[in-house]
VMD Tcl script that draws the C-alpha trace (Angstrom):
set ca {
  {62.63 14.59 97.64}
  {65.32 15.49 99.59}
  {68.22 12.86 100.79}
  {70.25 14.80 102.70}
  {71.44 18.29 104.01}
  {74.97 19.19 104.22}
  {75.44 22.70 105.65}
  {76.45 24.72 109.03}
  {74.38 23.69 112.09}
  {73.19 27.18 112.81}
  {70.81 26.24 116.39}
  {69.56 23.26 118.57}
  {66.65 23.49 119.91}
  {64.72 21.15 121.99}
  {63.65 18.37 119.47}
  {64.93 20.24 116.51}
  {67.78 21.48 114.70}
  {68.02 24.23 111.79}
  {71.19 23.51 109.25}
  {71.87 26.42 106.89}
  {72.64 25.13 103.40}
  {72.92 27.56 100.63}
  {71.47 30.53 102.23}
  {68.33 28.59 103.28}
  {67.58 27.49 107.19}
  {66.24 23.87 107.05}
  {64.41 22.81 110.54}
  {64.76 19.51 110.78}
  {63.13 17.17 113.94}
  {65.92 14.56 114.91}
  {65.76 11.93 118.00}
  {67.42 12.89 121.52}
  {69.73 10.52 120.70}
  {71.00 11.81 117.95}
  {71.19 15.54 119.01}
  {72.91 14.11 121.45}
  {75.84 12.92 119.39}
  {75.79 16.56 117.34}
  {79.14 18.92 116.92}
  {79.10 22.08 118.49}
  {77.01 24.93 116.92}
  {78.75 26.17 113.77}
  {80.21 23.25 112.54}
  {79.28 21.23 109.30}
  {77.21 18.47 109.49}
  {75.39 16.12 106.90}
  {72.18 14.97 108.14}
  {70.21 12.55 106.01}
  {66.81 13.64 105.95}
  {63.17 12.08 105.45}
  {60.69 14.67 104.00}
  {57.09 14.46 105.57}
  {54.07 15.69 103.54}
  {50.98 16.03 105.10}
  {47.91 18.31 104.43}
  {48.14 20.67 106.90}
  {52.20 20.28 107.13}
  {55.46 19.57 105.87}
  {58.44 18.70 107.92}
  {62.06 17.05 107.95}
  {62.74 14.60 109.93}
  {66.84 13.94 110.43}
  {69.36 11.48 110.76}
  {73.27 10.90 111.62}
  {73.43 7.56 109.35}
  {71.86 6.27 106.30}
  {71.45 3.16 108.61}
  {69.23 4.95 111.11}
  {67.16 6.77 108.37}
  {66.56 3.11 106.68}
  {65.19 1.92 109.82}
  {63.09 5.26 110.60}
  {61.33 4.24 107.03}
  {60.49 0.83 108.28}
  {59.20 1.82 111.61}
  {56.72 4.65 109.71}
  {55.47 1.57 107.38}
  {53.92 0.14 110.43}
  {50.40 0.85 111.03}
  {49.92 3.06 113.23}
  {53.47 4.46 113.95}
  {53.58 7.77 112.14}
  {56.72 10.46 111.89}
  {56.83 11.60 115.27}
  {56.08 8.24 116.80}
  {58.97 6.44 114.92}
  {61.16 9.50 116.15}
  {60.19 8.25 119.51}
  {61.04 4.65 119.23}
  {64.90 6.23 117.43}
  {64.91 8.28 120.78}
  {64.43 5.16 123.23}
  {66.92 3.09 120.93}
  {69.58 3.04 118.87}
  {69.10 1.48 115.60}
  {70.85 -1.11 116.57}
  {68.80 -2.25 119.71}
  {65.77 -1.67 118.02}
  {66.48 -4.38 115.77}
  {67.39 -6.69 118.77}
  {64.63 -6.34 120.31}
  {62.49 -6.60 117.33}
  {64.33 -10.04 116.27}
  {64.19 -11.58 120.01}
  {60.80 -10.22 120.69}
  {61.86 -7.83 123.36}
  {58.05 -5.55 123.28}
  {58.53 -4.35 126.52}
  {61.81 -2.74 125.70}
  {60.22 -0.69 122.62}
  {56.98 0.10 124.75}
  {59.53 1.93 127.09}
  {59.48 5.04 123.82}
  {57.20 7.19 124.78}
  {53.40 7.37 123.02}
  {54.34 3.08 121.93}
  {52.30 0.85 123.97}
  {52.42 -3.24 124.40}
  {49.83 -3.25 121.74}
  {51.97 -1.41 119.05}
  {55.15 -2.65 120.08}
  {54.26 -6.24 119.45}
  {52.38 -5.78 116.57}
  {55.44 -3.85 114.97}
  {57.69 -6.71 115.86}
  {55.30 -8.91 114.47}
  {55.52 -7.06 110.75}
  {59.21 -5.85 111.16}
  {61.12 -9.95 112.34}
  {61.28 -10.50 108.72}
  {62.77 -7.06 107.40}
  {65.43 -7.11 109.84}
  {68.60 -9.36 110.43}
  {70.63 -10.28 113.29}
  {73.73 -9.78 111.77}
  {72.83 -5.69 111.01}
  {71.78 -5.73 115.04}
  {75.37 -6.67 115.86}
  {76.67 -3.71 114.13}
  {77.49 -5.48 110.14}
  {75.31 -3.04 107.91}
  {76.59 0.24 108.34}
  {79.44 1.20 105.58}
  {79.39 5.00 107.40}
  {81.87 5.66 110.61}
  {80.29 5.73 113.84}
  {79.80 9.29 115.07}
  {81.36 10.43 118.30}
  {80.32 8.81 121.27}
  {78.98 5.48 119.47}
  {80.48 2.26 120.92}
  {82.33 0.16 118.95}
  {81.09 -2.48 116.04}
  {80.40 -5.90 116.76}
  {81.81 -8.51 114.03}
  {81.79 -12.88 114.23}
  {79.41 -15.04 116.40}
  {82.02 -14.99 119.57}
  {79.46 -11.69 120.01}
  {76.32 -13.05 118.74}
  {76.74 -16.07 121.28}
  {77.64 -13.87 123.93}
  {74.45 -11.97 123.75}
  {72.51 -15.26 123.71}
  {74.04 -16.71 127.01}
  {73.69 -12.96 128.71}
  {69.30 -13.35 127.05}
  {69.44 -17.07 128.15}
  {70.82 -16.47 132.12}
  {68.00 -13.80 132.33}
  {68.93 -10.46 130.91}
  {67.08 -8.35 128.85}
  {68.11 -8.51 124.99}
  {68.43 -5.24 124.58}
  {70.79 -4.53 127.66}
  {72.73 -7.53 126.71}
  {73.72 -5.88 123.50}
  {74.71 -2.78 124.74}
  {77.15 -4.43 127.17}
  {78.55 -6.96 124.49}
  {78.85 -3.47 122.05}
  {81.29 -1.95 125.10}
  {84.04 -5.15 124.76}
  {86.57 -4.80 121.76}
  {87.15 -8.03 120.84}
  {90.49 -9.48 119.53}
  {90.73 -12.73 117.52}
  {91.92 -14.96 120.13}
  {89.08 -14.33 122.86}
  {86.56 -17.33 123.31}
  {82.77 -16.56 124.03}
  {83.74 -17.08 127.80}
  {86.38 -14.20 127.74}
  {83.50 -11.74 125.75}
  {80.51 -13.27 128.76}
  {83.17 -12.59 131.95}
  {83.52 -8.77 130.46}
  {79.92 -8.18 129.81}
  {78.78 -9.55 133.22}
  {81.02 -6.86 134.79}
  {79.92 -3.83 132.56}
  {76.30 -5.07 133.27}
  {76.56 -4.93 137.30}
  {76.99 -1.16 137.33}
}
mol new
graphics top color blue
foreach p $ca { graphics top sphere $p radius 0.5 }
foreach p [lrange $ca 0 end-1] q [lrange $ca 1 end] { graphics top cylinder $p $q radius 0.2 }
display resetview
């Protein structure tokens, strides 16, 4: 119903925002993660929006990306995962990770969102490893900038194989990512060069 709101970011609240568009003040729920990354109150923003209907309740839940509302819409199509749950999972992970772990299996780092046990975790990696690619967890699918703050893209298999050897020497998938996502990577570097960086962001 509605795809997105562009308008002033009038107030942050704790797990909410209101954006006035047209003379109208939109609350709209959003993940700590994403408030996180907001402008300053009073500056235009364009949040892409999912519209929950319910019968006692209708509420907006909000996004930075297209990317990250795509995913949102997967996570609610799992049984047992409804709007504030998925918001939860978006909160614990980025889009990004999330897709990691789903793809390598990682439950125990989407149990770590809060309300998401083992049970649910695996189950939604079992119905999600086949909507999901690897190549979108290294950073491919989004067409929209990265907002302030986000690290940078990952592009070419000198990445992917460097977050295989950090998962295959013991890491967790999910922190393996985030460390590979820190190194900008130049055409010349070998999967060594990418591995020797990572190590070193991952021991602080």
């Amino acid at each position: 119903m509605i795809s997105y709101i562009r308008g002033e970011l009038a107030a942050v609240e704790e797990d909410r925002i209101i954006v006035e568009a047209g003379g109208i003040g939109y609350r709209i729920f959003m993940s700590g993660t994403s408030m996180g990354r907001l402008p300053s109150v009073g500056s235009e923003v364009k949040i892409h929006t999912y519209f929950s209907v319910k019968e006692d309740s209708m509420q907006l839940f909000g996004f930075l990306t297209r990317d990250d509302l795509d995913v949102y819409r997967l996570l609610i199509g799992v049984s047992g995962i409804g709007p504030k749950g998925g918001l939860n999972i978006l909160s614990a992970l980025s889009a990004d990770e999330l897709r990691f772990a789903v793809l390598s299996g990682d439950a125990k780092a989407i149990s770590a969102a809060p309300g998401i046990g083992k049970k649910t975790a695996e189950k939604l990696i079992l119905e999600l490893k086949d909507k999901l690619s690897l190549e979108d967890a290294l950073g491919h699918a989004g067409e929209e900038p990265a907002a302030a703050g986000a690290g940078p893209q990952l592009a070419g298999s000198v990445q992917n194989d460097a977050v295989q050897a950090l998962v295959a020497l013991g890491y967790g998938s999910t922190e393996s990512l985030k460390a590979v996502r820190q190194i900008e990577v130049t055409d010349d570097m070998q999967v060594e060069d990418v591995l020797k960086q990572a190590l070193k962001f991952m021991m602080f």
